[in-house]
PANU-45678 format. One record per residue (C-alpha): residue in one letter; x negated, y, z. Coordinates in steps of 0.05 Angstrom, whole numbers, plus 5000, padded with zeros to 4 digits. Example, Ala and Ser with C-alpha at 12.3 -4.5 7.8 and 13.67 -1.06 7.14 Angstrom:
BEGIN
a; 4754; 4910; 5156
s; 4727; 4979; 5143
***
This chain:
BEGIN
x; 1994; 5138; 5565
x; 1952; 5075; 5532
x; 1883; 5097; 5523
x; 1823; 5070; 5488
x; 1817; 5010; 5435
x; 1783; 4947; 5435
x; 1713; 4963; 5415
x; 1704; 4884; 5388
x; 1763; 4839; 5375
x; 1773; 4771; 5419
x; 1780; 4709; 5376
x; 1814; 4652; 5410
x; 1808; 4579; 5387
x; 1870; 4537; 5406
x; 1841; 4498; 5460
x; 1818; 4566; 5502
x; 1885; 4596; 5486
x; 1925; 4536; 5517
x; 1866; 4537; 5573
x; 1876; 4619; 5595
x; 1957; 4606; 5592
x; 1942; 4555; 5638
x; 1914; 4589; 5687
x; 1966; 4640; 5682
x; 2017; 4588; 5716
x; 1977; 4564; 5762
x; 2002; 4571; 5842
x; 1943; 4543; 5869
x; 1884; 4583; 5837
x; 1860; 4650; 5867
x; 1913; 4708; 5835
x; 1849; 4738; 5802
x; 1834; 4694; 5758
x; 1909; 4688; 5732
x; 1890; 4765; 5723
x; 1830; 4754; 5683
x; 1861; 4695; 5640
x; 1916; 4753; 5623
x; 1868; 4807; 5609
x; 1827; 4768; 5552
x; 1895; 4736; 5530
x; 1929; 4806; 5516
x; 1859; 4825; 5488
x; 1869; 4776; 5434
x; 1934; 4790; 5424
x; 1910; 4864; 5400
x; 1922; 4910; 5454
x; 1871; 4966; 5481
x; 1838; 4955; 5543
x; 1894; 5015; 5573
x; 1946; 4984; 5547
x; 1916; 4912; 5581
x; 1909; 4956; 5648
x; 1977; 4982; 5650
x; 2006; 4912; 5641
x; 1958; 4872; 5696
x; 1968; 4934; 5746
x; 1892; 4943; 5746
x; 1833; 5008; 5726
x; 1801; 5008; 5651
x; 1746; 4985; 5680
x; 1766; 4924; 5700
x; 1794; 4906; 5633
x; 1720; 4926; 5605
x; 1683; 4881; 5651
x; 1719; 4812; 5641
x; 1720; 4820; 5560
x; 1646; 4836; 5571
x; 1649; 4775; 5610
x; 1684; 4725; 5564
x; 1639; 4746; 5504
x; 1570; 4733; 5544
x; 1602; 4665; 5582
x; 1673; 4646; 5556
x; 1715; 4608; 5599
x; 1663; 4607; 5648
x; 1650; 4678; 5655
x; 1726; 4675; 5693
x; 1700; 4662; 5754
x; 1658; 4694; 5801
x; 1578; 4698; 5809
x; 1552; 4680; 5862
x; 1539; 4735; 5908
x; 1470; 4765; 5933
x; 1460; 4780; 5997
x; 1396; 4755; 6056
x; 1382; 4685; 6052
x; 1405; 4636; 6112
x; 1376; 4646; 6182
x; 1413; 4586; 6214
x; 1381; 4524; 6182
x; 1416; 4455; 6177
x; 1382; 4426; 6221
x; 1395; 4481; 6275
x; 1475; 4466; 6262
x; 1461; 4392; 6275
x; 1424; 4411; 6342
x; 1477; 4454; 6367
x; 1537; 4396; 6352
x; 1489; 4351; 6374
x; 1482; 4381; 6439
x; 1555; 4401; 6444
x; 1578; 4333; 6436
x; 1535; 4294; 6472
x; 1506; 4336; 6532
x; 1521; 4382; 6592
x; 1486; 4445; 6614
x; 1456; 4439; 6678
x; 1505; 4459; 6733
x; 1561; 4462; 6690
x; 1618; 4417; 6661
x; 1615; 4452; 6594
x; 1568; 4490; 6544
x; 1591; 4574; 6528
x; 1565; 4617; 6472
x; 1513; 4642; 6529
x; 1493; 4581; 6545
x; 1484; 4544; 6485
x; 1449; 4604; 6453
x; 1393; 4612; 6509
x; 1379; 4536; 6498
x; 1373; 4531; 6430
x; 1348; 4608; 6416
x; 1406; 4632; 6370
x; 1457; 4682; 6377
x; 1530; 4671; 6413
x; 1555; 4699; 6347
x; 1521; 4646; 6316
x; 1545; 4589; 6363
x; 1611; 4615; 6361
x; 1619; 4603; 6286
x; 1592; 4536; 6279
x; 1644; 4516; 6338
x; 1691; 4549; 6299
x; 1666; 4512; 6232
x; 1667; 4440; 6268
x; 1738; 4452; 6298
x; 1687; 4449; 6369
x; 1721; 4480; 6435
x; 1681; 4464; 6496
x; 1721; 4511; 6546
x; 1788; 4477; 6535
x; 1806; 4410; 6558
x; 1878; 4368; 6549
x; 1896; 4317; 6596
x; 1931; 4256; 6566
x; 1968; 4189; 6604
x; 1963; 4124; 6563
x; 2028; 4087; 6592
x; 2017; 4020; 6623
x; 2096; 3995; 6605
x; 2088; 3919; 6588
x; 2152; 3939; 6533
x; 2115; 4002; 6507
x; 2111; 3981; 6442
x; 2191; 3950; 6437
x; 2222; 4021; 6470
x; 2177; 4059; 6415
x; 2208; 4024; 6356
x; 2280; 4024; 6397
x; 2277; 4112; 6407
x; 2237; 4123; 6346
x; 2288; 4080; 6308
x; 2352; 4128; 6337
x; 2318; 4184; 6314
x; 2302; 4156; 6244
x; 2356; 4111; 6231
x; 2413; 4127; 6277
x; 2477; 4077; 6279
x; 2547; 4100; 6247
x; 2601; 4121; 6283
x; 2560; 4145; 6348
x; 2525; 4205; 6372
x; 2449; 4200; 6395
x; 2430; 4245; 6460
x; 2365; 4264; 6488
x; 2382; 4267; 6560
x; 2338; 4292; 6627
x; 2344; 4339; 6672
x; 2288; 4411; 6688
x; 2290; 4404; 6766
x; 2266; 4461; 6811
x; 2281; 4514; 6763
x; 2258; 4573; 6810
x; 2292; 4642; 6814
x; 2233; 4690; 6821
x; 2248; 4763; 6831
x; 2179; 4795; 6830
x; 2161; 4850; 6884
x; 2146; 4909; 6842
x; 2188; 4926; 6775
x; 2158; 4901; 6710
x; 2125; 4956; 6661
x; 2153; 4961; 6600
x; 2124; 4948; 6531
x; 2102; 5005; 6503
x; 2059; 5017; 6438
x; 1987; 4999; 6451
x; 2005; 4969; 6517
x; 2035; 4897; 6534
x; 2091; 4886; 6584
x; 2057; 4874; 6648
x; 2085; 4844; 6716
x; 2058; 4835; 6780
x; 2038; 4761; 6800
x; 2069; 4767; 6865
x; 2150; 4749; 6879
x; 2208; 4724; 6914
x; 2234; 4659; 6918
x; 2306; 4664; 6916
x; 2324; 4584; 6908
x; 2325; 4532; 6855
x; 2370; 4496; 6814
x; 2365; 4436; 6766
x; 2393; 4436; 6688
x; 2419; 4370; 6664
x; 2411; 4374; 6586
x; 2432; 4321; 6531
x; 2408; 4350; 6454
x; 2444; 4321; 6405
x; 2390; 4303; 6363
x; 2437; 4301; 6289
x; 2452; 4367; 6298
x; 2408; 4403; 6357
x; 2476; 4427; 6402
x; 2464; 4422; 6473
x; 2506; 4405; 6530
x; 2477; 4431; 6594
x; 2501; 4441; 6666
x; 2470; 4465; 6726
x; 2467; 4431; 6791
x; 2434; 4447; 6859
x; 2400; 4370; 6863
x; 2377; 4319; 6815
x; 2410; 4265; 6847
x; 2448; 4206; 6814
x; 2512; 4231; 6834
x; 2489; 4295; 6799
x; 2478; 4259; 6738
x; 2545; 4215; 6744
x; 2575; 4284; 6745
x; 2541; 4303; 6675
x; 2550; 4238; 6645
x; 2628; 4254; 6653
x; 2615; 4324; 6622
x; 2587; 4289; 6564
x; 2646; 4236; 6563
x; 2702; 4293; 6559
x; 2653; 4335; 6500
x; 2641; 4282; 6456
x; 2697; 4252; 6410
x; 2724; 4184; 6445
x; 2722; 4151; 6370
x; 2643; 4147; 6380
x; 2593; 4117; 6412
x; 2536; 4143; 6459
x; 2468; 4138; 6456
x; 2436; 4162; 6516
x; 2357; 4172; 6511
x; 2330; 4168; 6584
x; 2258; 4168; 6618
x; 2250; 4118; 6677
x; 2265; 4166; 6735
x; 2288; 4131; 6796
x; 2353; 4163; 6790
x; 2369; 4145; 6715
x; 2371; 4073; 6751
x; 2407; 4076; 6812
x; 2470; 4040; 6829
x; 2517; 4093; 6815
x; 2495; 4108; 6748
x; 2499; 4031; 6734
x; 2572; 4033; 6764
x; 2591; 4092; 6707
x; 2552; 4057; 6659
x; 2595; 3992; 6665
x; 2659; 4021; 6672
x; 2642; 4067; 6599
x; 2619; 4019; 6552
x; 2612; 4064; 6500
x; 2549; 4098; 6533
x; 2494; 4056; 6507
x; 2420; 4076; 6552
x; 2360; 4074; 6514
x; 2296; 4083; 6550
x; 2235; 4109; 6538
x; 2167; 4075; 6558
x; 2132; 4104; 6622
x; 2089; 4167; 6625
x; 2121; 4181; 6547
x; 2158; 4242; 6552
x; 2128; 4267; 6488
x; 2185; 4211; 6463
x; 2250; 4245; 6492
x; 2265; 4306; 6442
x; 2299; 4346; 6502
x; 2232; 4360; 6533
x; 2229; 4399; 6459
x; 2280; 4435; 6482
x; 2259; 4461; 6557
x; 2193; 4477; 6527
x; 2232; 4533; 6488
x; 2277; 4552; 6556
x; 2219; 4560; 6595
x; 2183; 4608; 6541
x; 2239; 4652; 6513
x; 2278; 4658; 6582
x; 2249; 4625; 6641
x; 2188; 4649; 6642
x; 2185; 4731; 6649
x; 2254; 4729; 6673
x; 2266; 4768; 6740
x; 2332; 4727; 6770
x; 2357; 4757; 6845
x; 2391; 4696; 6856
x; 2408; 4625; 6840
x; 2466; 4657; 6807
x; 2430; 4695; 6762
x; 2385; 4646; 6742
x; 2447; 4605; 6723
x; 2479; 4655; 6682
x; 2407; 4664; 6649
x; 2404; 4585; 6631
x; 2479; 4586; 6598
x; 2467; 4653; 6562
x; 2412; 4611; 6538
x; 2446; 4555; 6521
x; 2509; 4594; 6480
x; 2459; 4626; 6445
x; 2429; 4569; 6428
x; 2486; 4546; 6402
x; 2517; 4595; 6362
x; 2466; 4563; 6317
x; 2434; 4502; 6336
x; 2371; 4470; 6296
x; 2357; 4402; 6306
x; 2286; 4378; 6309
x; 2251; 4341; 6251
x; 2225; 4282; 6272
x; 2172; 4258; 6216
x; 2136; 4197; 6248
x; 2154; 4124; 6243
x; 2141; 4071; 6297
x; 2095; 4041; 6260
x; 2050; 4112; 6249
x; 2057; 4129; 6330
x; 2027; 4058; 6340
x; 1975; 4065; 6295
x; 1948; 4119; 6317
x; 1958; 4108; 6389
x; 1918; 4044; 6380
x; 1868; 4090; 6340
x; 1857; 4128; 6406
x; 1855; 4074; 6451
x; 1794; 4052; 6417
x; 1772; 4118; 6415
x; 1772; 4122; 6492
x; 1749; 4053; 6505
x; 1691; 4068; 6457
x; 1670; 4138; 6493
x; 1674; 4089; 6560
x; 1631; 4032; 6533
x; 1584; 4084; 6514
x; 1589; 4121; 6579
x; 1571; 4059; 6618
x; 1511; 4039; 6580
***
């Protein structure tokens, strides 16, 4: 039942009226000031501040307070005051000490500043630390490790791989090819405890070896299907063996694009021999220590997460029928990955962080 009436009728111009409907269709604002903009705008249009609350989902109240608000302020009284509440206790110039120090200092004895640390040395607390890490994007206790390849064609295999994925040629197929050697089959020594609420799966950090075997992969990077087998080696035989997999599975109308890293094996005279005697295989291959380039290594990154690595295999067996459950899976509907980056935006910012890292050593040595 509508209650109430408005005490004092809202008068809009044209200009606020057009204003308020605006911010009704706005996406990007907060949702409660689309709410407000529709309380004063049904206001106007006659209704009673129940009627108004019914329609925005909100209390009487609320309707009450924003027309008190738009007579005292107008279109400014939409938004929110600021808030009242203890003034600051962490001064600018204490943030700049603590990124200061963060960035350009060690603790003694230590690689690395923590909350304790840098809170005892600059008198704050770790809460306090902790959020103006947090503010800076700061995160002393992690470290990344990153290879800068030294391949005097780095720059002409970028454009070449990049240039597959972006632009690939008609009437062929472009694979990401490598192998995941050593693939272990771990049985662990005491059984697993299962999930239960409150309580995460846990597993003892002790097992059994039970053997290894190697997956040979090639992604189809069009449409992200996978051809995979498993061998017991990585050898160049072994992959002479997959390359004739991937011969009888693709149509003989097209060509293939084979995207390789440099492994010793990838090069050795009996891949050659296949590779001359099936001209339509076409080897493309990445630059040195650049496997973030080959969009397989995409794809083992998921394996090893969603079946690899809390699986409990008995045998090499096992593990193998874990791997092609994996892959039919994968298939039943495959997703290929979206590669966004040109060349020329890799090599711009990899020469970005080359100066980067020659600039930290310059400033290291002096």
């Amino acid at each position: 039942m509508a209650r109430g009436r408005p005490r004092r009728p809202i008068i809009l111009t044209d200009a606020e009226r057009a204003e308020l409907e605006s911010l009704t269709r706005r996406t990007t604002i907060d949702y409660r000031i689309g709410q407000r903009a529709r309380i004063i705008l049904m206001s106007a249009d006659g209704l009673t501040n129940g009627e108004v609350a019914e329609r925005v989902s909100c209390v009487v109240s609320t309707v009450t307070k924003w027309r008190k608000c738009w007579f005292e302020d107008g279109l400014d009284g939409m938004s929110d005051a600021p808030r009242s509440g203890p003034p600051r206790t962490v001064t600018d110039e204490k943030v700049e000490e603590v990124i200061a120090l963060t960035l350009e200092t060690k603790p003694k004895g230590a690689t690395h500043w923590s909350t304790r640390s840098m809170s005892g040395r600059v008198g704050m607390s770790k809460d306090s630390v902790a959020r103006i890490w947090r503010a800076f994007g700061l995160k002393p206790h992690r470290s990344e490790t990153f290879q800068l390849s030294s391949d005097p064609f780095f720059v002409d295999k970028v454009r070449d791989v990049v240039g597959l994925y972006m632009n690939p040629p008609a009437n062929a197929v472009v694979l990401s090819v490598d192998e995941k050697s050593q693939i272990q089959a771990l049985n662990r020594t005491q059984p697993l405890l299962p999930m239960r609420p409150g309580q995460l799966e846990r597993g003892t950090p002790e097992y059994q070896r039970n053997g290894t075997t190697t997956l040979f992969a090639a992604l189809n990077v069009a449409t992200g299907n996978v051809i995979g087998r498993c061998y017991p080696r990585h050898r160049a035989v072994d992959l002479v063996k997959f390359f004739r997999v991937i011969d009888r599975n693709v149509s003989k109308e097209l060509d293939i694009h084979v995207i390789m890293d440099n492994y010793a094996a990838h090069k050795a005279p009996a891949v050659k021999d296949f590779l001359a005697r099936h001209p339509r295989f076409k080897v493309h291959f990445t630059p040195t220590h650049a496997s973030w380039l080959n969009q397989v290594e995409c794809f083992f990154s998921i394996l090893t997460r969603r079946q690899l690595q809390r699986g409990v295999h008995h045998s090499v067996r096992e593990l193998i029928a874990a791997i092609n459950e994996f892959l039919d899976a994968h298939n039943e509907d495959p997703s290929p990955f979206n590669w966004t980056k040109s060349a020329d935006e890799i090599l711009e910012r990899l020469a970005r962080y080359c100066g980067a890292v020659l600039d930290a050593h310059a400033d290291k040595q002096d």
